[in-house]
C-alpha positions as CSV (number, residue, x, y, z in Angstrom):
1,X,-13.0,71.1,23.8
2,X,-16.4,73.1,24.5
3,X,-14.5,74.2,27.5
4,X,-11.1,75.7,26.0
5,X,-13.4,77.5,23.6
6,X,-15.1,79.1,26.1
7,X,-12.8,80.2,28.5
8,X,-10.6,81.8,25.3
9,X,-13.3,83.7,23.6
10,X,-15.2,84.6,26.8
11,X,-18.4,82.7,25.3
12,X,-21.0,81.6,28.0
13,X,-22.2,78.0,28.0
14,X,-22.5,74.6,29.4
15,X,-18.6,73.8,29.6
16,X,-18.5,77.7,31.7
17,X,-20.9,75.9,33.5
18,X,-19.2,72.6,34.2
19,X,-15.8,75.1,35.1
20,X,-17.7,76.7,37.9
21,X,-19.4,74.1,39.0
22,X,-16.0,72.3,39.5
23,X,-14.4,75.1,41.4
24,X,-17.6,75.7,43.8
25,X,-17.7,71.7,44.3
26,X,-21.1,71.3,43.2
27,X,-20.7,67.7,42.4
28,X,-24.3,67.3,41.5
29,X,-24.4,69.7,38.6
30,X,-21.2,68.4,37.5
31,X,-23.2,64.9,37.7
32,X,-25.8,66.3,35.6
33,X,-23.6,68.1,33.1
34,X,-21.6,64.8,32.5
35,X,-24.4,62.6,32.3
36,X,-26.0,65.4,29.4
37,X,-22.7,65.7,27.5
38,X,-22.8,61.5,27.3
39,X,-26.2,60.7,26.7
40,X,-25.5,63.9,23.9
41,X,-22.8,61.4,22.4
42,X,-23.9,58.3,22.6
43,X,-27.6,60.0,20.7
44,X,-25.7,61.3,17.9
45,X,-23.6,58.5,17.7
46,X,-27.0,56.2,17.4
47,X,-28.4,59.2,14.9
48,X,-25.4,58.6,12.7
49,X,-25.7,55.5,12.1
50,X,-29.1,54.8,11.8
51,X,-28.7,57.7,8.8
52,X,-25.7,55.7,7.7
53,X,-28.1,52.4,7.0
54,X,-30.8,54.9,5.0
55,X,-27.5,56.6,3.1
56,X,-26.0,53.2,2.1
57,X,-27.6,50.2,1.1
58,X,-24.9,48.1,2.1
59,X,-25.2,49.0,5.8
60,X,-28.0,46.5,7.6
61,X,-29.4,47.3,10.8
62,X,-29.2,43.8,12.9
63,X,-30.6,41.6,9.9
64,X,-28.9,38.7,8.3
């Protein structure tokens, strides 16, 4: 996604990035940059639901 909107309003970032790095073959950065973007999702996926369990009291974190 971060990628389309880059490359259509001309905005530099991290999926710019990932573009060039893919057309210079840099496999490395595009390591790196893959590896950021999951660990990103997988964090805020974890953040989510731990404020889910705070949010509502019928969410348990691992407890019987």
């Amino acid at each position: 996604g971060t990628v389309v909107l880059e490359q259509v309003f001309q905005i530099p970032g991290l999926g710019q990035l990932l573009l060039t790095a893919v057309e210079k073959r840099d496999y490395q950065l595009v390591q790196a940059l893959t590896l950021l973007a999951g660990a990103t999702v997988v964090l805020a996926s974890l953040a989510a639901d731990i404020v889910q369990a705070f949010m509502d009291p019928r969410v348990r974190l691992g407890r019987k």
